[in-house]
N, C-alpha and C positions, 0 to 999 in steps of 0.2 A: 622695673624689668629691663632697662637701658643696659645696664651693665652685662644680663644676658646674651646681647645680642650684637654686642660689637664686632664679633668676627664674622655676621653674618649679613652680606648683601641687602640694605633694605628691602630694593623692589622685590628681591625676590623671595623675603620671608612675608612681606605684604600680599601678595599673590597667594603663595600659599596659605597664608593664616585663613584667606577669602573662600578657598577654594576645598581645605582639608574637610570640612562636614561633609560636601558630596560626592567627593573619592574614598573616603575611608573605607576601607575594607570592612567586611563582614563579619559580625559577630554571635552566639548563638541566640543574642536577644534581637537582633533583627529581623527581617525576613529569610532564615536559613533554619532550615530543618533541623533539631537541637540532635534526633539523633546522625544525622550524616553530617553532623560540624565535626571536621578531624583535624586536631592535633597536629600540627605541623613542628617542624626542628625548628626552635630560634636564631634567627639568623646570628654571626659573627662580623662584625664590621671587618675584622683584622684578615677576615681570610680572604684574601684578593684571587681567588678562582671563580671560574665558571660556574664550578658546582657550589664553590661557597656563596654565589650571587643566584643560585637555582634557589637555594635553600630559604634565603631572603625573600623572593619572591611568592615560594611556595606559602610559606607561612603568612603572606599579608594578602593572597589570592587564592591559594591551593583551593576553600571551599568553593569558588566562584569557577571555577574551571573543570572538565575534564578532555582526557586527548584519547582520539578516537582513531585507534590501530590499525581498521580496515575489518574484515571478517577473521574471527578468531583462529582459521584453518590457511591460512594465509594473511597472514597480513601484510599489510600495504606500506611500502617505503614513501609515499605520500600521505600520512595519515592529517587530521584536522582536529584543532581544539574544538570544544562548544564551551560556550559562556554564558552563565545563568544569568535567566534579565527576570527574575521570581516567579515566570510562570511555565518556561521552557526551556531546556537546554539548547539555544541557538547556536547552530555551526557557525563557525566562524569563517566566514568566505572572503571576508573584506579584512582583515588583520585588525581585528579589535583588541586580540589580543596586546597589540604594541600601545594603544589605549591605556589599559593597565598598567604596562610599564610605566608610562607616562604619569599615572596616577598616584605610584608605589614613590615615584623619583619627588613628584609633590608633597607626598607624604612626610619623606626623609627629611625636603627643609624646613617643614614644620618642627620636626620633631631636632632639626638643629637651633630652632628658633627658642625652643621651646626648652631645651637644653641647658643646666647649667656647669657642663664640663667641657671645658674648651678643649683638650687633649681628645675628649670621647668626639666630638662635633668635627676638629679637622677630620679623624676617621671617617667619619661619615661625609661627609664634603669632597674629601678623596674619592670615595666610593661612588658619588652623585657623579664627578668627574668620568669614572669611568664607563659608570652605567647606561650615561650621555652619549655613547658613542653607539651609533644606530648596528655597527659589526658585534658588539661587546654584548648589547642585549638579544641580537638575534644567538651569538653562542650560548647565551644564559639560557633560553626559550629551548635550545637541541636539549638540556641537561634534564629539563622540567617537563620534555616528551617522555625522559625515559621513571617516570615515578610512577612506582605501581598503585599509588594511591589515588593515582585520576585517571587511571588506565580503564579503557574501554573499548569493545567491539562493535559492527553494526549490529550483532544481535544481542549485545544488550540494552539497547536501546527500543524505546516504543515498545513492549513488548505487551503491554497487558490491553488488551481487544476493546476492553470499554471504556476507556478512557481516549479522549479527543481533543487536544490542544487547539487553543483558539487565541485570539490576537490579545484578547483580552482576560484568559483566565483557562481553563480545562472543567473538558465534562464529562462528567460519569455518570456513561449510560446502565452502569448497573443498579445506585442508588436513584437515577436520576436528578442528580444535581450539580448543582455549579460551583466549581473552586474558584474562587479570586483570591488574587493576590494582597485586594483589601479587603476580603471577608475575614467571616470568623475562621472556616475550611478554607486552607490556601493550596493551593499548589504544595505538590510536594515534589524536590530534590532525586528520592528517591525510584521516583516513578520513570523519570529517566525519559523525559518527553522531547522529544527533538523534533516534531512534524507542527504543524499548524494548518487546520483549514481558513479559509480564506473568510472567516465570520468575526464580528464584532458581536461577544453574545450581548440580546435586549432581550428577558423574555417576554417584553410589550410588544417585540417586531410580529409582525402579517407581512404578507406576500401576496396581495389582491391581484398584481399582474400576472404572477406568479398562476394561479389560480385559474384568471380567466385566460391563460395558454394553455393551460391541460383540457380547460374543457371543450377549447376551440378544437385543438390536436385530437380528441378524443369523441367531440359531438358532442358533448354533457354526457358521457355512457359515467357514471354514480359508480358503477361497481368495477369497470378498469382504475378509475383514477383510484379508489380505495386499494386495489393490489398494488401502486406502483407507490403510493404510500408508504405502505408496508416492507415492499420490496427496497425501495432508499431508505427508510428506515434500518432496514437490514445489512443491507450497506454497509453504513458506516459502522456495521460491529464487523470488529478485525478477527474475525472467526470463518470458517469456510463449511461449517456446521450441513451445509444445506446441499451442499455439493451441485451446484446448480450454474449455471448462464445464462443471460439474455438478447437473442435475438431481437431487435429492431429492424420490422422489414417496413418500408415504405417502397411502393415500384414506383406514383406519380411523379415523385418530387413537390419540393416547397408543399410538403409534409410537416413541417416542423422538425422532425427526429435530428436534425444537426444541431437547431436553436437546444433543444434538449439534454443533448451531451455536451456542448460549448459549456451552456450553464453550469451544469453540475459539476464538467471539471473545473472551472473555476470558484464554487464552492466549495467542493472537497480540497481545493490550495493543494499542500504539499502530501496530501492521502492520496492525490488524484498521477495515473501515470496511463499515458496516452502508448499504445502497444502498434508498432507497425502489424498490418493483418496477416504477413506471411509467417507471423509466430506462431499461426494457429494451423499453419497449412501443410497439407504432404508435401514431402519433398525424397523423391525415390533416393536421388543419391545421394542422401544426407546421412553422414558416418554419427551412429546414437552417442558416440562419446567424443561429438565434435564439440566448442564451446557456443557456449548460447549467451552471451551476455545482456542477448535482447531479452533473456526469462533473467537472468539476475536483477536488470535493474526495474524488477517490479517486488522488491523486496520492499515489506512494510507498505506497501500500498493498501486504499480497500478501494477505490472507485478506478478499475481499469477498461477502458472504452478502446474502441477501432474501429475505422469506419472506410465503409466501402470497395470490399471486395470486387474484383471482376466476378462476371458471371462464370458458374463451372467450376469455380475453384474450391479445392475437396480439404475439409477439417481434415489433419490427423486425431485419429482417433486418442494414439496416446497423450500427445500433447494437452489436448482438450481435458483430460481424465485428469495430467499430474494440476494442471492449472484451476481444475475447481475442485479440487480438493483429495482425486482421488486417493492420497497417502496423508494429508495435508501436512507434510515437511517435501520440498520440494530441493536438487541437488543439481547443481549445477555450476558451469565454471566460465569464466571470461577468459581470453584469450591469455598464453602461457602463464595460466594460473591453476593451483587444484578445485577442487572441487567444495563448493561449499552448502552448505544446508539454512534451508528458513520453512517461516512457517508459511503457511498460504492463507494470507492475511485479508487479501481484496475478492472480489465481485466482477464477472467481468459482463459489459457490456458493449455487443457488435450493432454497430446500425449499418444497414444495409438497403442496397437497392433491388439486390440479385442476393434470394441466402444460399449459404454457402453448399457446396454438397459434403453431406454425411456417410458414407459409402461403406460406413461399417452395420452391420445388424445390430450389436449388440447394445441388449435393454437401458445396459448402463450408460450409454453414451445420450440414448432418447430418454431415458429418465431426469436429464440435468437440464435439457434443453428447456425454455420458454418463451416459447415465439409472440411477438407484441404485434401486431398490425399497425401502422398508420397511415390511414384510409382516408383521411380526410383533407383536399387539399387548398390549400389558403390562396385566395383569390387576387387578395393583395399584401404580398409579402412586406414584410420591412428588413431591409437592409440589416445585419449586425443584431436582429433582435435583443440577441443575448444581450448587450452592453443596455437594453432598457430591464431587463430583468437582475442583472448583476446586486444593483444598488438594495436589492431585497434579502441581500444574500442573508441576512439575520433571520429576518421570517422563512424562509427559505427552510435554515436547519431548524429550526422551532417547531417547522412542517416535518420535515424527516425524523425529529426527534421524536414526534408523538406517533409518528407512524412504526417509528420502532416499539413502543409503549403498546399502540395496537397488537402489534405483530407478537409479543410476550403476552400478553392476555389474551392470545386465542390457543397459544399453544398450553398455558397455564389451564383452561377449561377442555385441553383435549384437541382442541380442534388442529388443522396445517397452519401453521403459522405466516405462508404468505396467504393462503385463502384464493388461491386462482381460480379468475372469473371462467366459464363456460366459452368465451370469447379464445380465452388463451391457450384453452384445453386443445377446443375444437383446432385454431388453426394450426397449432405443433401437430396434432396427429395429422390433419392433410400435408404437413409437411414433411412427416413419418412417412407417409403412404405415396409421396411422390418418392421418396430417397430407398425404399424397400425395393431392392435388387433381388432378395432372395424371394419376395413374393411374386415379383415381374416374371422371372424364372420359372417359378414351378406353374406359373399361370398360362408361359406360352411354350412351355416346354415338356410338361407332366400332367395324368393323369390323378385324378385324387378320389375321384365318384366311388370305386370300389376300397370298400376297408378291408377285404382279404388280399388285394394286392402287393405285391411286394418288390423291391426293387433293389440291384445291388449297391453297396455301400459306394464301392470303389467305382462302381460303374456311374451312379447318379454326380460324383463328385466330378468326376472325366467330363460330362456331358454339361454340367455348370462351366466348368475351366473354358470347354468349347464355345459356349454362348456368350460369356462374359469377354473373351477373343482380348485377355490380356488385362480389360480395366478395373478387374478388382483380385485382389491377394488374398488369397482366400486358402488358405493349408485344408488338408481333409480332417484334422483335427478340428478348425474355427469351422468348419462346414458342417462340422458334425454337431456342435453346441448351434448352432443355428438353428439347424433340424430339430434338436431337441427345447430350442424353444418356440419352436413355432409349432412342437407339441406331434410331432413323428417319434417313434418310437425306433430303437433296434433290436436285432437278436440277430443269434448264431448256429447253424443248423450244422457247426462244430468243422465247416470248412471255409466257410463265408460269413461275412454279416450281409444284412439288410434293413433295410428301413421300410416298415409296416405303414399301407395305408396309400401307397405311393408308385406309379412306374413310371419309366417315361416313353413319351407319345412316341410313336411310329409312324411311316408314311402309311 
């Protein structure tokens, strides 16, 4: 073999002959998806361009890569590779990409080593020359952004709801099972998984700390910890099916309910996205087509938390509604940018000291609501809990997982599939019945005893505006669907309407 290799540097055919097994690029008998293996252009040693050294690259990386545009309706002049490591398309935050280069350029003095045409090897050795040069490869990488074959947006990415990237493999919560990257089912390319929760899957792991905090936080009450089971189970599926939220009220303190969200968002890893609280709140002079980047970057989330409202401070209603689900494609735009579309993938959970006020009547805002209590207050707290609960994060989703498994076998025999206790019912409605403006209303301001009574439309709406003295927006349209769900009637005696059943008090 001597004679092959005299025009080439020993140390550095030594190195490389050591090193080519564990750079070698991908092929369809490896771990790569036989149908997303593509075909790339063979490169040409002789064409000393950009594009001719994109093309070189592409085809000895092309499957390990794709580059990620920004959202399809804008895209983004900063966009980012991700590089497959067999279980997840990881972004590339730290330039791994240049990695590859480095692997491709080891490659090539193999493949001069290994050579027997001295004419074809200086070509190549030329080519290693240039490629070497840290300006020459970042040009090459501009050429290899623009390939529509590993082109991609953030909504194609993450997109199918039951599937869960983990450190170690993906899980599919619809068959209920685990892909590894050394099982028989591996991971697949095509799924297009960029997020990871913060889990090492075992499914030997338990969570006995895990366990005896719920019951501490909860008393041992058997039939909440079984909803919130169910309810993190639910969670983690990237669907908004349920259209719902959860309040976390604790008034004592050293309640737990912090140790509780700290956990979970670091469970949930990169599922989990922490919401400042004034995303959920009125804001009178807030223009509806201002940008909201604080709702874009909860795109692809499922575990969204916020914590600690001041007291007084009022949901907007709408907000509330596009955020659990009420359209479940949500549109919005970060600053001098258009407008973009995703789905409403997350869960959101508020822990609070003071909950929020609700100031709207409508059903559909207290149909989504589920108020949690935590009543029980810890006598002697530990610092940082979370980080003794962290190290369970395996058992942890093992827990969540079966509690999703619960949660589909109660709606498979019919039943609600979170199953909410009497506990959760009872405290949302007292929470209803403090935030019921239009009932405080008719209570200190209307008669109701008589059902032939009758009162005018336009009048009863005037005499609300007056009492309410500004704090709630209330058109005589929304006044009137109010009235009629709270089960008042109208009619027209063909110059007026009125509302049956109802006048209002006099001195």
């Amino acid at each position: 073999m001597a004679e092959l290799l005299e025009d080439t540097d020993p140390e550095t055919l030594r190195k490389a002959m050591l090193l080519d097994e564990r750079f070698s690029a991908p092929t369809p008998s490896q771990d790569v998806e036989a149908k997303y293996y593509l075909k790339f252009e063979p490169p040409d040693f002789t064409d000393d361009t950009d594009r001719g050294r994109a093309i070189w690259f592409l085809y000895n990386f092309g499957n390990q890569i794709l580059y990620n545009h920004g959202h399809w309706k804008k895209p983004s002049s900063r966009g980012y590779f991700h590089i497959w490591n067999n279980i997840y398309w990881e972004p590339d935050d730290s330039n791994k990409i240049n990695d590859l280069v480095n692997q491709g350029i080891k490659s090539l003095h193999l493949e001069c080593a290994l050579g027997n045409n001295n004419k074809s090897n200086q070509s190549i050795l030329n080519y290693i020359k240039k490629l070497s040069s840290y300006k020459t490869a970042q040009y090459m990488l501009e050429w290899v952004k623009t390939n529509q074959d590993i082109a991609v947006h953030v909504e194609d990415m993450d997109t199918n709801p039951y599937l869960i990237g983990l450190k170690n493999g993906v899980y599919d919560l619809e068959h209920m099972t685990f892909l590894s990257p050394t099982g028989k089912d591996k991971p697949r390319q095509s799924d297009r998984i960029s997020r990871v929760a913060n889990v090492v899957f075992d499914e030997e792991a338990g969570c006995p700390r895990w366990m005896e905090f719920l019951n501490l936080i909860f008393e041992g009450d058997q039939e909440m910890i079984a909803f919130i089971h169910r309810a993190l189970g639910y969670t983690f599926y990237g669907k908004s099916g349920e259209k719902i939220f959860f309040i976390l009220l604790g008034k004592t303190g050293q309640n737990g309910k912090s140790t509780f969200i700290k956990t979970l968002q670091m469970v949930f890893g990169d599922y989990s996205r922490t919401m400042a609280f004034k995303t959920l709140l009125k804001n009178q002079k807030e223009d509806p087509n201002s940008a909201r980047s604080d709702i874009v970057r909860l795109s692809g989330a499922r575990f969204v938390s916020a914590i600690e409202p001041d007291a007084g401070k009022k949901l907007s209603d709408g907000i509330v509604k596009l955020l659990t689900g009420g359209s479940d494609v949500i549109t919005a735009r970060t600053f001098y940018k258009e407008e973009i579309e995703f789905d409403v993938s997350f869960t959101i959970w508020l822990a609070c000291n003071n909950h929020p006020d609700i100031t709207g009547h409508d059903p559909a805002i207290w149909n989504r609501v589920k108020q949690i209590e935590f009543n029980h207050q810890i006598t002697k707290p530990i610092k940082d809990y979370e980080t003794v609960l962290i190290p369970e994060a395996a058992g942890i989703f093992n827990w969540c997982i079966e509690g999703w498994r619960d949660y589909r076998e109660r709606i498979s025999r019919g039943k609600d599939g979170l199953g909410c206790p009497p506990k959760v019912i009872r405290s949302t409605e007292e929470y209803h019945q403090e935030m019921d403006y239009m009932g405080a209303f008719i209570k200190e301001c209307c008669w109701t005893v008589d059902k032939t009574a009758r009162e005018g439309a336009k009048e009863l709406h005037q005499r609300f505006v007056e009492w309410g003295d500004g704090e709630y927006e209330v058109s005589n349209t929304l006044f009137g669907r109010f009235m009629k769900a709270l089960g008042y009637e109208t009619y027209s005696d063909g110059k007026k309407r009125y509302y049956k059943g109802i006048r209002i008090k006099t001195m």
